[in-house]
BAMI-9433 format. One record per residue (C-alpha): residue number from 1; x, y, z. Coordinates in nm, 3 decimals. Layout:
! residues N
+-----+---------+---------+---------+
|  nr |       u |       v |       w |
+-----+---------+---------+---------+
| NUM |       X |       Y |       Z |
...
+-----+---------+---------+---------+
//
This chain:
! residues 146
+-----+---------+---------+---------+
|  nr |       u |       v |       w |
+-----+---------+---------+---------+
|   1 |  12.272 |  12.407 |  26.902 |
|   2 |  12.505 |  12.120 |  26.770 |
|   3 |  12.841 |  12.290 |  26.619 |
|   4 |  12.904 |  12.161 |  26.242 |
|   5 |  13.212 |  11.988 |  26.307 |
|   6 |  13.023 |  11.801 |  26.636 |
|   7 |  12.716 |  11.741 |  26.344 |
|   8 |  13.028 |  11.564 |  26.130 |
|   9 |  13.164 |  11.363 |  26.415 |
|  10 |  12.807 |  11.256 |  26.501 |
|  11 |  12.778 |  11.161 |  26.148 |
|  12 |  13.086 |  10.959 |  26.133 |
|  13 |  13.039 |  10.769 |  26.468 |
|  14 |  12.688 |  10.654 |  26.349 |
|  15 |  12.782 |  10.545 |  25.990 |
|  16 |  13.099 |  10.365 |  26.200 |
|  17 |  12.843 |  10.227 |  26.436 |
|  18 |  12.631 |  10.088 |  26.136 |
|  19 |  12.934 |   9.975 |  25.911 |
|  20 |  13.087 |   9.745 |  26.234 |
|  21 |  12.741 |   9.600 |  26.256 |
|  22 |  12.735 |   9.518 |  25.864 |
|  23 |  13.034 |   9.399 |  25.847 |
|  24 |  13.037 |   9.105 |  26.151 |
|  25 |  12.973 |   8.753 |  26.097 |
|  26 |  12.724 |   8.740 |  26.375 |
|  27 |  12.336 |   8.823 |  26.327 |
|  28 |  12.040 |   8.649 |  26.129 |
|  29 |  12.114 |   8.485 |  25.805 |
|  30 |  11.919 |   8.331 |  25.545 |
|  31 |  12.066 |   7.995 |  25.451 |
|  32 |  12.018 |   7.985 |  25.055 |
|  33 |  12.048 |   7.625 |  24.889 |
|  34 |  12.369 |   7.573 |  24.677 |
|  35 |  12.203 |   7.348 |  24.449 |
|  36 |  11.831 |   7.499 |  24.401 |
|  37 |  11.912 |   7.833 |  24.502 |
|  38 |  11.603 |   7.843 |  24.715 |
|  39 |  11.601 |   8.002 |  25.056 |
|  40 |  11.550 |   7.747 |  25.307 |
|  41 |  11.578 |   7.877 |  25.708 |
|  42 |  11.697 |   8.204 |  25.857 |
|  43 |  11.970 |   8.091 |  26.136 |
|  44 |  12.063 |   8.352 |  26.405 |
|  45 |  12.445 |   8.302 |  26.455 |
|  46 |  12.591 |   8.460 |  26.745 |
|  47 |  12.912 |   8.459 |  27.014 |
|  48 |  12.969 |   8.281 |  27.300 |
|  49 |  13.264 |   8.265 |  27.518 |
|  50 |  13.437 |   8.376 |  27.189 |
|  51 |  13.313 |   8.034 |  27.018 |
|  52 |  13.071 |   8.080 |  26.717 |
|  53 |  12.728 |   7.905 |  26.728 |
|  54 |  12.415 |   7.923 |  26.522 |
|  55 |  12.071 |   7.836 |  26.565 |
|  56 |  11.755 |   7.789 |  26.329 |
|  57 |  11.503 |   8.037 |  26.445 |
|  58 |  11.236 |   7.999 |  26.100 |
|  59 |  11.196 |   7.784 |  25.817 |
|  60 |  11.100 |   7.987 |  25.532 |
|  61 |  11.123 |   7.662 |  25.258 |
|  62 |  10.746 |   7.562 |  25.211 |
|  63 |  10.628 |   7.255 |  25.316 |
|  64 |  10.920 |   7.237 |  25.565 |
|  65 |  10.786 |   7.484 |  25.841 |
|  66 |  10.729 |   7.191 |  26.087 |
|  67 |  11.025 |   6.966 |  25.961 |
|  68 |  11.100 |   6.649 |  26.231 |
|  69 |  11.439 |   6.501 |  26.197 |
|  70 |  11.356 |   6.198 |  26.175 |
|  71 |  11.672 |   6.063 |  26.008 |
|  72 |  11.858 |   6.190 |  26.262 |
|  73 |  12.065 |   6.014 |  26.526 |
|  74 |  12.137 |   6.094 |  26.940 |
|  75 |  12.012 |   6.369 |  27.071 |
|  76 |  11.876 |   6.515 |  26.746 |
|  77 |  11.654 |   6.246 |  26.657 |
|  78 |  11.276 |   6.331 |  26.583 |
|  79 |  11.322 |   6.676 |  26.716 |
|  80 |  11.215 |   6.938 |  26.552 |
|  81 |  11.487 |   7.144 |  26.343 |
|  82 |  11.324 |   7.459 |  26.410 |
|  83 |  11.520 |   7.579 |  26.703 |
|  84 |  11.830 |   7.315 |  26.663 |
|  85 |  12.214 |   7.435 |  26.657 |
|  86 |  12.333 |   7.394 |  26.346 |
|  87 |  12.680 |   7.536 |  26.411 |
|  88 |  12.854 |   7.469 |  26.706 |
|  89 |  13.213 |   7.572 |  26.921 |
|  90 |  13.347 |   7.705 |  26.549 |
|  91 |  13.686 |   7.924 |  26.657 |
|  92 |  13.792 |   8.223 |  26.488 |
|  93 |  14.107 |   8.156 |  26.330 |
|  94 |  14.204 |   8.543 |  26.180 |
|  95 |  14.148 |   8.751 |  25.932 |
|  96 |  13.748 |   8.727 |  26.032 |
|  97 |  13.739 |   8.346 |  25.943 |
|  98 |  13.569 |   8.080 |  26.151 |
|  99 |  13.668 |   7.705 |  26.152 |
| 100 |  13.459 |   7.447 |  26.324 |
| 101 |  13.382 |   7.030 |  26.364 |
| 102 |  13.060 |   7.087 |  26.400 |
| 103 |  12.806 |   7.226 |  26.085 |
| 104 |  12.493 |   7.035 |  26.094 |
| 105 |  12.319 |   6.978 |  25.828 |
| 106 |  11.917 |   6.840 |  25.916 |
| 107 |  11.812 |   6.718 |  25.585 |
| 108 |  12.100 |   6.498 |  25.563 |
| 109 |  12.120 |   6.438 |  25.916 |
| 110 |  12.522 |   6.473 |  25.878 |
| 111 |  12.750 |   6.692 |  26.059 |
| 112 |  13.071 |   6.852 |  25.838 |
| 113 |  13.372 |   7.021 |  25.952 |
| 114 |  13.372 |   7.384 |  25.894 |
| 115 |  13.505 |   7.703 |  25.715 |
| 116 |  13.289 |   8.034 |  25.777 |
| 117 |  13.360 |   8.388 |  25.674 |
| 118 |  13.215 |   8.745 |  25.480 |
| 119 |  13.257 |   8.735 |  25.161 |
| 120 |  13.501 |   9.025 |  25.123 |
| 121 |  13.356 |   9.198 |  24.790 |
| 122 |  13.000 |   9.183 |  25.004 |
| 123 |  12.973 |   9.226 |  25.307 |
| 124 |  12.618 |   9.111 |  25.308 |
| 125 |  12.676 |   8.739 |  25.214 |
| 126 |  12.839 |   8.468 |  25.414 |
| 127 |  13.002 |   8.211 |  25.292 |
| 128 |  12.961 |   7.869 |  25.462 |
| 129 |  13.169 |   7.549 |  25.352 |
| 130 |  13.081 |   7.214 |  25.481 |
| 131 |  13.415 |   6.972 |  25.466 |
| 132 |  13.409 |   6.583 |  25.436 |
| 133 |  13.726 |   6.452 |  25.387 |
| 134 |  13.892 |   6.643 |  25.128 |
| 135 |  13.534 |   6.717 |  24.954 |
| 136 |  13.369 |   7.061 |  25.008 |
| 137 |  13.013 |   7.227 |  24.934 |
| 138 |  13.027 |   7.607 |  24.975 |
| 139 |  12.697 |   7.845 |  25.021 |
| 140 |  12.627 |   8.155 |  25.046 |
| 141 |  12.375 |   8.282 |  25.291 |
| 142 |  12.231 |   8.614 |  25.291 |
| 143 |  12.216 |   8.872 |  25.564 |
| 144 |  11.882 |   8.953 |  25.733 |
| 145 |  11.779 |   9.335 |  25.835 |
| 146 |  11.733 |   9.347 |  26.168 |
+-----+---------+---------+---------+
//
């Protein structure tokens, strides 16, 4: 039989368990246009070798399910953008925010520098600005359950 105060501390390690999870900027994300406010891909962005990266795993915009960059240049060009990196080598900076050169952008076929981070009233959203120059465009995707 499970003591109270062990039923408490079991309590209390799970919702910690849960609340770290909710409250990283890696997982799945659905991207959520700034000017239509349309959903338009879920990107999966995860760690490695403590460098941020993220990768389109669907495209939930209709008609776009099969999209081919075709205006695309090097490497990228007339692939398919399901499955491309869309954020690449972005460092952590502090204070849980991400800065990177390299936040692609397929329907453009441009690549902006980059400012990524939770927003801090919820914990849910993440807010992604795409720099050229001294202009800015901010979104905010939207977590996915896992």
């Amino acid at each position: 039989m499970i003591k109270p105060y062990n039923r408490i501390l079991i309590a209390f390690v799970f919702f910690g368990i849960q609340l770290g999870q909710s409250q990283s900027v890696f997982g799945t994300w659905k991207t959520i246009d700034d000017r239509t406010g349309k959903p338009k891909a879920i990107i999966d962005i995860y760690e490695k070798d403590g460098l941020m990266y993220g990768k389109v795993i669907e495209i939930v915009e209709e008609g776009k399910e099969n999209f081919i960059c075709e205006k695309c240049e090097g490497d990228r060009k007339d692939k398919p953008v399901l499955g491309m990196h869309i954020i690449e080598e972005a460092e952590h900076v502090g204070d849980g925010v991400y800065k990177g050169d390299t936040l692609f952008d397929p329907q453009q076929a441009m690549t902006f520098r980059c400012k990524i981070w939770l927003n801090p009233d919820n914990h849910d959203e993440l807010k992604v600005r795409g720099y050229l120059a001294f202009i800015y465009r901010t979104q905010t995707w939207q977590r996915v359950d896992g």
